[in-house]
NUPA-482682 format. One record per atom (N, C-alpha, C): residue in one letter; x, y, z. Coordinates in pm, whole numbers, padded with zeros to 5 digits, always signed. Layout:
BEGIN
AXYZ ...
END
This chain:
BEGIN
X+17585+00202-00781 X+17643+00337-00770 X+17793+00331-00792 X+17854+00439-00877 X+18001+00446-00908 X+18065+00478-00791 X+18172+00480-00749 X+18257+00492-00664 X+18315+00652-00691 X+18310+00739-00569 X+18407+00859-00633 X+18596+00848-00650 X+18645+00888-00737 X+18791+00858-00726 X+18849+00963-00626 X+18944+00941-00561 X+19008+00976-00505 X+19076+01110-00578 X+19060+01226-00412 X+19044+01359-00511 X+19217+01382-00561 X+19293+01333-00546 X+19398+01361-00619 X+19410+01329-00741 X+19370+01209-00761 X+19369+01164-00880 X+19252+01218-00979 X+19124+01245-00926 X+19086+01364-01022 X+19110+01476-01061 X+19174+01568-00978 X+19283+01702-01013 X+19317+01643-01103 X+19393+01515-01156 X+19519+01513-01175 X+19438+01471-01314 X+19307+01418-01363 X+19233+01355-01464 X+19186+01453-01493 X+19113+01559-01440 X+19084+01715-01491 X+19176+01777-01565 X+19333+01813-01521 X+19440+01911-01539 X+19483+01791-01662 X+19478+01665-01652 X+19482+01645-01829 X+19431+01658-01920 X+19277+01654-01886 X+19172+01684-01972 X+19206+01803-02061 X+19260+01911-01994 X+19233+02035-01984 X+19377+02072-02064 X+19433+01975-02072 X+19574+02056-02170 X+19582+01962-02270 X+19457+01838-02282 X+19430+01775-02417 X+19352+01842-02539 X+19256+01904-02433 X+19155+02042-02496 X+19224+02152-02611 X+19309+02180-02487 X+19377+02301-02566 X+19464+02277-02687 X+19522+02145-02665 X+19606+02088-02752 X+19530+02071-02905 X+19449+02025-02899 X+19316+01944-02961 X+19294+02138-03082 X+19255+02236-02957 X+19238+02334-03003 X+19316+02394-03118 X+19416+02431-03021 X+19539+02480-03135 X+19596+02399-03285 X+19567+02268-03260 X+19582+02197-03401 X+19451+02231-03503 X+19319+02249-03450 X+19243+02270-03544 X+19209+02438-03589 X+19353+02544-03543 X+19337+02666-03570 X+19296+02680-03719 X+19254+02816-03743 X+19247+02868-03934 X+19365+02864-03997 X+19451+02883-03911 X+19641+02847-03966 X+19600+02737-04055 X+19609+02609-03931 X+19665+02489-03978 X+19544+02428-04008 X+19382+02444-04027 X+19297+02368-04029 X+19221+02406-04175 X+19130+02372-04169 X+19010+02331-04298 X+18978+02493-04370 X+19035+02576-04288 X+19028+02712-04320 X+19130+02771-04361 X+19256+02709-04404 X+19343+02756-04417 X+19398+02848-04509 X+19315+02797-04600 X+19312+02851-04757 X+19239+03018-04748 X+19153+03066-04620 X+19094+03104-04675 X+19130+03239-04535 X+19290+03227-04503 X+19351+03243-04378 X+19411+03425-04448 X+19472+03521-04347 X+19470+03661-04390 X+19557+03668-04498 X+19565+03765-04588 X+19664+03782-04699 X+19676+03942-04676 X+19847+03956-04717 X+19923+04032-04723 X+19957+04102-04594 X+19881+04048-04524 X+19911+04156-04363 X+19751+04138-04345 X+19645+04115-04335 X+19494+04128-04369 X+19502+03995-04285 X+19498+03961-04109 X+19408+03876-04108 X+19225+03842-04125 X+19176+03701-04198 X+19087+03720-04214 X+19020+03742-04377 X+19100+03834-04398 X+19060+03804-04551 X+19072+03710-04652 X+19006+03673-04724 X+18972+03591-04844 X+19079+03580-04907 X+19153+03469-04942 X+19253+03464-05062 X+19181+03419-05177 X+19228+03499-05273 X+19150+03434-05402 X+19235+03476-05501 X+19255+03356-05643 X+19335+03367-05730 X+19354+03469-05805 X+19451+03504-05840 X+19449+03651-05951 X+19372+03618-06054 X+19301+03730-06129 X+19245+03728-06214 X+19304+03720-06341 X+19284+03648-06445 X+19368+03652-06571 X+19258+03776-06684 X+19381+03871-06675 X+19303+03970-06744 X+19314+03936-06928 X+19179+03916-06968 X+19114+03904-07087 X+19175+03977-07156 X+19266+03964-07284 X+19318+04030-07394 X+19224+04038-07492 X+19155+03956-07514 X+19022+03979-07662 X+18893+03969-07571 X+18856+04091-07509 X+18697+04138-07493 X+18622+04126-07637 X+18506+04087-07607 X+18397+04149-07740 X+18360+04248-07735 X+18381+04337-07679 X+18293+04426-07679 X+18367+04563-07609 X+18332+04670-07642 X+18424+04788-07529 X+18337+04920-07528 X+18322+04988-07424 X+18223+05136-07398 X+18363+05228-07328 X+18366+05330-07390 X+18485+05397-07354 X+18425+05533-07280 X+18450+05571-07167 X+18382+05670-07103 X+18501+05786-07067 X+18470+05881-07022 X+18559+05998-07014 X+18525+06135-07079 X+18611+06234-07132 X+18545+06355-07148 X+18663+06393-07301 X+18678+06527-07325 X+18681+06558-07463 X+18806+06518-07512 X+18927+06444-07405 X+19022+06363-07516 X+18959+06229-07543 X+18880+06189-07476 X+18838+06047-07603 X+18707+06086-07660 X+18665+06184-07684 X+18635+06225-07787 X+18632+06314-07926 X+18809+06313-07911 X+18877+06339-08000 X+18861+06523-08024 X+18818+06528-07920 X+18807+06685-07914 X+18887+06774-08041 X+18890+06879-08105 X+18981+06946-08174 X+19076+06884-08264 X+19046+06743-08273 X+19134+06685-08358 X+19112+06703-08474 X+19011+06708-08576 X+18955+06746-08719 X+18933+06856-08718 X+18938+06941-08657 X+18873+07088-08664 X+18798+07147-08562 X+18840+07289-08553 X+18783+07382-08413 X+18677+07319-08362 X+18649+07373-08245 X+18549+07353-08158 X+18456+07265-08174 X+18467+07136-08205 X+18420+07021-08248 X+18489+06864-08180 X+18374+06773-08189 X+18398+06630-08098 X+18422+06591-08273 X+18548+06462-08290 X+18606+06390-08384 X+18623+06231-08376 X+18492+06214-08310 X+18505+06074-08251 X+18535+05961-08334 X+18572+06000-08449 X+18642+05889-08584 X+18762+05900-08528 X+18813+05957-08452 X+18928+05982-08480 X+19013+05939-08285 X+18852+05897-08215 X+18931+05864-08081 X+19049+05746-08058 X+19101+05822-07951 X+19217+05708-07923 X+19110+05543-07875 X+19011+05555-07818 X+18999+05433-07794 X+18846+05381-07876 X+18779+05413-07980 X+18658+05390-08083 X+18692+05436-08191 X+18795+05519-08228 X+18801+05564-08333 X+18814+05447-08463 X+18756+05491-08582 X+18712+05403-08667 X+18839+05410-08770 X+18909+05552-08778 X+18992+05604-08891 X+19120+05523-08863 X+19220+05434-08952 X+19327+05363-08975 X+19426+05467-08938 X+19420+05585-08930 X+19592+05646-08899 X+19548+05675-08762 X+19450+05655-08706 X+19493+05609-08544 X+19467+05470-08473 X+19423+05392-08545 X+19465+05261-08523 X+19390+05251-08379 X+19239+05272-08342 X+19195+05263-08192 X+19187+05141-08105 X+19183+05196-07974 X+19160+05043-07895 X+19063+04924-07962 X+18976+05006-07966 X+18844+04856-08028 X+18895+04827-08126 X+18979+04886-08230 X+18989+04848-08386 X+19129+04742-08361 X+19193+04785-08284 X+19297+04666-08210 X+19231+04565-08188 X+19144+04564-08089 X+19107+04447-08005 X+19013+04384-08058 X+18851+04422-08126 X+18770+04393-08164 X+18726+04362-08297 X+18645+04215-08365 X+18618+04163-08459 X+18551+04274-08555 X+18433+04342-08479 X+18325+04477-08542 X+18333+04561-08490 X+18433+04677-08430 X+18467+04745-08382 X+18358+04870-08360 X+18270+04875-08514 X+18146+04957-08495 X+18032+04935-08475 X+18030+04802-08450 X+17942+04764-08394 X+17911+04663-08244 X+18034+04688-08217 X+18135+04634-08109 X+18156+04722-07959 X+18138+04877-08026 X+18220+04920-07896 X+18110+05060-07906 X+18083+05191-07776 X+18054+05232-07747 X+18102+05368-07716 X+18145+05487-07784 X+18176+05586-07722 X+18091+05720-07580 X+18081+05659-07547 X+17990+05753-07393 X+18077+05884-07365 X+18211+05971-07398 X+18230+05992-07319 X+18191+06157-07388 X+18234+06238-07310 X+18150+06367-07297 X+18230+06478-07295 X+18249+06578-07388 X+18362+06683-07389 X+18318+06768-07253 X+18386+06812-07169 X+18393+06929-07070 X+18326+06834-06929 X+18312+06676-06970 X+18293+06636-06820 X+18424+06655-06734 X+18308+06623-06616 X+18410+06584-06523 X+18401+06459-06439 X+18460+06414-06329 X+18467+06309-06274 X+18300+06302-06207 X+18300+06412-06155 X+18109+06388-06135 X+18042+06325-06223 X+18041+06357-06353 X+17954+06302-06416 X+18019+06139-06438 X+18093+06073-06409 X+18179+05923-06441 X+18078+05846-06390 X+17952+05897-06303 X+17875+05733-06207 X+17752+05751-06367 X+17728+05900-06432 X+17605+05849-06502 X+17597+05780-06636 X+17773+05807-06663 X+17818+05750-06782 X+17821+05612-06785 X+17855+05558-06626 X+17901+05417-06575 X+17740+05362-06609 X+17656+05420-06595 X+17526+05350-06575 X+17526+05325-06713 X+17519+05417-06795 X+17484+05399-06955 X+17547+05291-06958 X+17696+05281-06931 X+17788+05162-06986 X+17709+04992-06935 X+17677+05016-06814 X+17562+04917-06789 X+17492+04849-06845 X+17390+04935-06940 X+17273+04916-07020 X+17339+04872-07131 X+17464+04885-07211 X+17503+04876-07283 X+17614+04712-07280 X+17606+04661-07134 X+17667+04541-07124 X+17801+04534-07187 X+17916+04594-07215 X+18030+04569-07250 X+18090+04471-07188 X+18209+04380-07223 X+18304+04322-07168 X+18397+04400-07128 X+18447+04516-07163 X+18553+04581-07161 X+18496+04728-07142 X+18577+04788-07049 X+18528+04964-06998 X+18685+05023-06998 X+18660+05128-07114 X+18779+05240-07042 X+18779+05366-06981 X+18832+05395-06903 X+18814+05570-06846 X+18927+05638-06850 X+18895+05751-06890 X+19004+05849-06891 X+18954+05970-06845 X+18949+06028-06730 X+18877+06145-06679 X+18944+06214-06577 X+18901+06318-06574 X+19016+06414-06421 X+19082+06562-06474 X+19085+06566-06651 X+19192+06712-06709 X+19099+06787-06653 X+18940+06792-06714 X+18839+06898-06637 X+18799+06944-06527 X+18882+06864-06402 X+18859+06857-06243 X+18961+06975-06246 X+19063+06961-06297 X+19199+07061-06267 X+19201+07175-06366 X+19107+07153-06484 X+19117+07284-06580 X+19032+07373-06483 X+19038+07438-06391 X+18928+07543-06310 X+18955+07693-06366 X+18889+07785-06323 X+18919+07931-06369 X+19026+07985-06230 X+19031+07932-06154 X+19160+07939-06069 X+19187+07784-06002 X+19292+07813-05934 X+19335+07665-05849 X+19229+07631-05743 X+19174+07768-05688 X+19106+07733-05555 X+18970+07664-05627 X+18961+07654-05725 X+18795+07604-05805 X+18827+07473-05831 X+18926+07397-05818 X+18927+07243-05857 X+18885+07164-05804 X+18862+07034-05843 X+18757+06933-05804 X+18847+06911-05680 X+18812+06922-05509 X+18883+06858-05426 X+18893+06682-05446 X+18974+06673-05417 X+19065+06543-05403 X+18930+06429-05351 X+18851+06486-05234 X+18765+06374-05189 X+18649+06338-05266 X+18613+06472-05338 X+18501+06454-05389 X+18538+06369-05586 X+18679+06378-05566 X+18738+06289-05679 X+18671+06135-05661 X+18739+06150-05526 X+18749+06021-05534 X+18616+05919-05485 X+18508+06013-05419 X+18394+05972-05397 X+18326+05946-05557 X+18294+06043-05640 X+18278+06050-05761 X+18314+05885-05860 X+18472+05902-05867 X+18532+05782-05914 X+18465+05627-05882 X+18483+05618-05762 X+18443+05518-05644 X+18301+05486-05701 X+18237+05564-05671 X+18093+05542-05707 X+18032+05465-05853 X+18096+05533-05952 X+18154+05480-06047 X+18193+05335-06064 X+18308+05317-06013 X+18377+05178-06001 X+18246+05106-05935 X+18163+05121-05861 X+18064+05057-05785 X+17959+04991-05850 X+17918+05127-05944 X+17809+05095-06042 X+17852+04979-06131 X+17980+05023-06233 X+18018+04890-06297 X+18039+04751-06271 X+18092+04768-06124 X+18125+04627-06058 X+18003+04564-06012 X+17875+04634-05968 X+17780+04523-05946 X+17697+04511-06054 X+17641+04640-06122 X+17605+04583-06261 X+17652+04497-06367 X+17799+04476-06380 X+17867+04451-06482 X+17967+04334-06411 X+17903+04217-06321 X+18072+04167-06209 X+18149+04087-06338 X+18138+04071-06416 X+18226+04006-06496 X+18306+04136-06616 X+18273+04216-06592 X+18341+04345-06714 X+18467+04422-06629 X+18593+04398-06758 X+18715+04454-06715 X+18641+04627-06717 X+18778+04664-06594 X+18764+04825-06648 X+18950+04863-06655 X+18987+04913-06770 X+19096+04994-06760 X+19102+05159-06748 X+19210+05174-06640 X+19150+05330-06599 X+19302+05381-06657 X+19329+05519-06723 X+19408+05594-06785 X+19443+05692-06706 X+19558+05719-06686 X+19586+05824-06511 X+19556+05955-06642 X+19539+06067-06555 X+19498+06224-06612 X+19634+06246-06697 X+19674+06314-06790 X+19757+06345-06845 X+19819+06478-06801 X+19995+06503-06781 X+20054+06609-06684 X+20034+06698-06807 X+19887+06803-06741 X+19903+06922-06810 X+20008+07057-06776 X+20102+06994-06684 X+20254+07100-06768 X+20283+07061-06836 X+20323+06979-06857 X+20351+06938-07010 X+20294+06972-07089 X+20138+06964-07114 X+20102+07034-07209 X+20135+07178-07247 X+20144+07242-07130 X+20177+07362-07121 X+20341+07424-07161 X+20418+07309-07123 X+20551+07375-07219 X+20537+07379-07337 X+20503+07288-07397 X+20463+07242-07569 X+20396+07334-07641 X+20301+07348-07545 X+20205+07456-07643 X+20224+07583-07648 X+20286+07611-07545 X+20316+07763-07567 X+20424+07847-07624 X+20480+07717-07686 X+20594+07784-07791 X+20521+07784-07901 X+20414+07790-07931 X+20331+07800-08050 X+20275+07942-08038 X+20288+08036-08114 X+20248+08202-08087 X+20101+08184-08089 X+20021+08130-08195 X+19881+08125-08237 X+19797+08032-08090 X+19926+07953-08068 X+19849+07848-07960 X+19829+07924-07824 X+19901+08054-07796 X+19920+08099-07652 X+19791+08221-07686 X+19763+08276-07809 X+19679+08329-07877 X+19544+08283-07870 X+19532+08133-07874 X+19385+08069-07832 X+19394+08036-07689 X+19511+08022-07592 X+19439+07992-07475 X+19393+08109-07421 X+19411+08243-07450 X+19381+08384-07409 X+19216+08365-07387 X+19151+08259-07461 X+19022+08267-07476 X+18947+08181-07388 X+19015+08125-07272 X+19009+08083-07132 X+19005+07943-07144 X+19144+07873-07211 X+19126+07747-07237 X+19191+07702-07127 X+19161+07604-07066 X+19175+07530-06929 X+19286+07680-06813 X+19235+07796-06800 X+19335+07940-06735 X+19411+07816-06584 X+19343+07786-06545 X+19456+07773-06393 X+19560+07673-06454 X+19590+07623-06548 X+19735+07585-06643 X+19776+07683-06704 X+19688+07716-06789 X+19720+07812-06938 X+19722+07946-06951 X+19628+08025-06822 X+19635+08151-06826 X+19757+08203-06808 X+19780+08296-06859 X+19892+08404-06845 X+20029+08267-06898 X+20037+08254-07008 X+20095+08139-07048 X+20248+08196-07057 X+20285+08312-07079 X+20452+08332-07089 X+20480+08398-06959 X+20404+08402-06890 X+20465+08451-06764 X+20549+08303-06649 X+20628+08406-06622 X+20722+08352-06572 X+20787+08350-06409 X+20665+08432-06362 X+20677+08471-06217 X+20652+08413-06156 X+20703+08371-06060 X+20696+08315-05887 X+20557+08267-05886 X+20456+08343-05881 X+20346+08312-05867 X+20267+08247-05971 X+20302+08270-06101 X+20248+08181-06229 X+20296+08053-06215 X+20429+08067-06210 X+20488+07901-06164 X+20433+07836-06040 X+20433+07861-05961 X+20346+07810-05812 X+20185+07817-05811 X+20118+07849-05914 X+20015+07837-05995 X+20014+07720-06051 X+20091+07674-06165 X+20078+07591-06296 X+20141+07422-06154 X+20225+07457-06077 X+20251+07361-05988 X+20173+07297-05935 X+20065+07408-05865 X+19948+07368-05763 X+19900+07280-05868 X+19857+07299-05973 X+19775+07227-06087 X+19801+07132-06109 X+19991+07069-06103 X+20007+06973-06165 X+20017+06868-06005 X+20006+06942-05891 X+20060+06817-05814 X+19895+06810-05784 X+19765+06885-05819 X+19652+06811-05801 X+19628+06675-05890 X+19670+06727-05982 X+19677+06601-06137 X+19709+06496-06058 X+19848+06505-05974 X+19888+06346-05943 X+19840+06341-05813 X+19739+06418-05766 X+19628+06341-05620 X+19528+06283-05697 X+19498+06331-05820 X+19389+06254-05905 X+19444+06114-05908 X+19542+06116-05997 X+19581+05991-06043 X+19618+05918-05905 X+19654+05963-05816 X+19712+05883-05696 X+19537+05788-05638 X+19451+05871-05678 X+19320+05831-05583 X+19269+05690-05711 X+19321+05747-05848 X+19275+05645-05992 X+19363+05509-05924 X+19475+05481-05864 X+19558+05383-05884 X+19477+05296-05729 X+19461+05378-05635 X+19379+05327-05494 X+19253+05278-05519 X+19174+05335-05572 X+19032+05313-05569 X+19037+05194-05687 X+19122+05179-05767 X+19102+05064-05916 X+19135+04950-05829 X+19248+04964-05747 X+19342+04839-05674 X+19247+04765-05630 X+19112+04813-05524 X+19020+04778-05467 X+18914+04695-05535 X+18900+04657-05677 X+18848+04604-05762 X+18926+04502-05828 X+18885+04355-05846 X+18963+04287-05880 X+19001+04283-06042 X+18868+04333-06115 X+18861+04349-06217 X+18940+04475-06287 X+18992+04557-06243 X+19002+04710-06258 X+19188+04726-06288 X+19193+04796-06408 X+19341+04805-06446 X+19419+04906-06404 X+19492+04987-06347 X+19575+05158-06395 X+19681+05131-06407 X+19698+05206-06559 X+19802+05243-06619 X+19917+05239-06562 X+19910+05278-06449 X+20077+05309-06365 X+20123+05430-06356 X+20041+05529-06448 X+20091+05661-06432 X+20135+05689-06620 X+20127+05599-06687 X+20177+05575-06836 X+20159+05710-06849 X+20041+05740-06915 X+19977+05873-06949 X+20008+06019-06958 X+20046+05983-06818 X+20063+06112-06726 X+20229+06105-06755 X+20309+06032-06730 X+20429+06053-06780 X+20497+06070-06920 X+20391+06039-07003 X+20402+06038-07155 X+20436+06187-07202 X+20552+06196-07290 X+20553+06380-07313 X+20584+06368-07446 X+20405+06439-07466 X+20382+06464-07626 X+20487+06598-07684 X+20397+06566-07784 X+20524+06634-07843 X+20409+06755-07940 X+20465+06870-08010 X+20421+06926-08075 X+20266+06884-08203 X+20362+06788-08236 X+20315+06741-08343 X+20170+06639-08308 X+20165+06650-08182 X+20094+06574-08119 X+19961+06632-08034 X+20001+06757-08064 X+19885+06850-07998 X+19781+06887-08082 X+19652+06928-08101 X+19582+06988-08215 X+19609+07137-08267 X+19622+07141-08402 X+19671+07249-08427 X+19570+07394-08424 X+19460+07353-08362 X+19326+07456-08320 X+19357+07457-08203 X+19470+07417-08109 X+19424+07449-07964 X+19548+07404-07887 X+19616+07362-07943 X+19764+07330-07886 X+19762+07257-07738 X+19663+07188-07713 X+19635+07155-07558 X+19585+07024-07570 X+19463+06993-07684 X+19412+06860-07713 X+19480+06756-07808 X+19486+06639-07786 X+19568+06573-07884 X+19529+06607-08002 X+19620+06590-08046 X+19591+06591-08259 X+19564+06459-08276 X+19532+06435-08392 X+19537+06303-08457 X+19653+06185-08427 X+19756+06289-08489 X+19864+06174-08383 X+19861+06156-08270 X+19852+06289-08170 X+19795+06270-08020 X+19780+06140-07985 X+19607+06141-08090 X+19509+06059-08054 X+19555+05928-08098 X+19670+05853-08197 X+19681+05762-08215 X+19813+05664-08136 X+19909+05786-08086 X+19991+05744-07982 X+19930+05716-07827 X+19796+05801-07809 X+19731+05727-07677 X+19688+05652-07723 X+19601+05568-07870 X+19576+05421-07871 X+19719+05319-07864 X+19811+05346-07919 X+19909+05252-07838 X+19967+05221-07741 X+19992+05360-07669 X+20003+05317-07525 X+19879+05270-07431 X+19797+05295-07471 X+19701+05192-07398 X+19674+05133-07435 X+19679+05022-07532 X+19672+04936-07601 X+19747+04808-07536 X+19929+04870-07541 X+20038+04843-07513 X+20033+04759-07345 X+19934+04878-07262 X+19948+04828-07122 X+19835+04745-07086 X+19765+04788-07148 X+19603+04690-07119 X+19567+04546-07176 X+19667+04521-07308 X+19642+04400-07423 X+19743+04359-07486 X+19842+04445-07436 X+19990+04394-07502 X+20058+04296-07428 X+20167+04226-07502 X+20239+04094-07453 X+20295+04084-07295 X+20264+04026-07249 X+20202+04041-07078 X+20113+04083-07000 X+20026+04126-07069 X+19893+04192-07041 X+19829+04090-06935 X+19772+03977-06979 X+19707+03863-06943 X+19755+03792-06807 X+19900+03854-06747 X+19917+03838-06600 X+19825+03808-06460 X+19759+03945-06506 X+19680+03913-06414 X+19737+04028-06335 
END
């Protein structure tokens, strides 16, 4: 039989034990231990660090989704889709399109999905098509039709933007986990609206209810027309504000920065059936600026 030690001296063999423990502990924290790598980022304890992604400059392949500016809406002629002529599939050399930039067979390469008079609702059924269709590369440009309403109070609310969007981004990312998506912020339709309405014929066709909670009552100048065309434009940038949040959340997922939306076309740049949709040039200055931010020299950052 062992002998018991003397109880001081076990206090005293316990109370070391006991701050060897802790010692022992704190060296093998997630800080400093085998977990370290995998310790909180940016303020996030807990979360995953993982390397930036090096975003792919030559995709094979591209499905461009969105509504009647990438599909070249009014660019060849009235009330008609000109999809030769989109900023991001278009086939025609004086707009020089994303795929025809980026891609070996551009027509047989890339995918136009997108849909004149959608809206962000419809972005999850387009996302699915884009699915089936396996692209490397996805672009979106969607949101003018959320804010073209027949008044302000009719616009797409902000949540259901961004539920819409989201859902979207969801579909592509688990169907598609290896496919970039670049997203295009909404374009500031005041702007469109100064431009076009120095055109007599152009203020003449929006009479015929072309996007009214911008365009209606286009030379008026009252208090309330202006605080109208405002409401419109600061929904534009809750759109784009929800495009830059919800993309961030995807590792794969690009935005513009607001490019788009800060871009101020110019006359010559509008369609001359409608003074609101890009023209041809429009359509070939949005293939370079997105071109520019998505595949141009620094692109590949990450």
């Amino acid at each position: 039989m062992r002998q018991s030690l003397p109880r001081a001296v076990s206090g005293a063999l316990t109370t070391l034990a006991a701050l060897l423990t802790a010692a022992l502990t704190a060296g093998c924290s997630v800080a400093n231990g085998p977990g370290a790598a995998e310790a909180g980022t940016a303020g996030q304890p807990g979360a995953v660090q993982r390397p930036a992604y090096a975003w792919d400059t030559s995709p094979a392949s591209l499905a461009a989704l969105g509504d009647s500016i990438t599909r070249a809406y009014d660019a060849c002629g009235i009330l008609t889709d000109c999809p030769d002529l989109s900023w991001a599939t278009g086939s025609r050399s004086s707009v020089e399109s994303l795929a025809a930039r980026v891609l070996d067979k551009p027509s047989a390469q890339s995918w136009n999905l997108a849909a004149s008079g959608a809206k962000m609702r419809d972005l999850p059924a387009q996302a699915k098509k884009a699915v089936a269709l396996r692209p490397q590369q996805v672009t979106i440009l969607m949101g003018a039709n959320d804010a073209c309403a027949r008044s302000t109070d009719r616009m797409t609310p902000v949540a259901e933007y961004r539920r819409d969007f989201s859902a979207a981004l969801r579909t592509i990312d688990s169907g598609l986990p290896k496919t970039q998506v670049f997203v295009a912020s909404v374009p500031d339709l005041m702007r469109l609206w100064e431009v076009g309405r120095q055109n007599v014929l152009g203020r003449q066709v929006w009479k015929l209810g072309l996007c009214p909670s911008m365009l209606g009552d286009a030379e008026s100048m009252t208090s309330e027309a202006q605080k109208r065309r405002q409401t419109v434009r600061e929904r534009v940038m809750a759109y784009n504000d929800v495009l830059r949040q919800e993309c961030a959340r995807h590792e794969r997922c690009r935005y513009d920065g607001g490019m788009v939306f800060d871009y101020r076309f110019t006359q010559k740049e509008l369609s001359k059936w409608d003074w609101f949709h890009p023209s041809e040039a429009g359509q070939a200055k949005l293939a370079r600026l997105v071109y520019a931010a998505a595949f141009g020299p620094g692109a590949a950052g990450g």
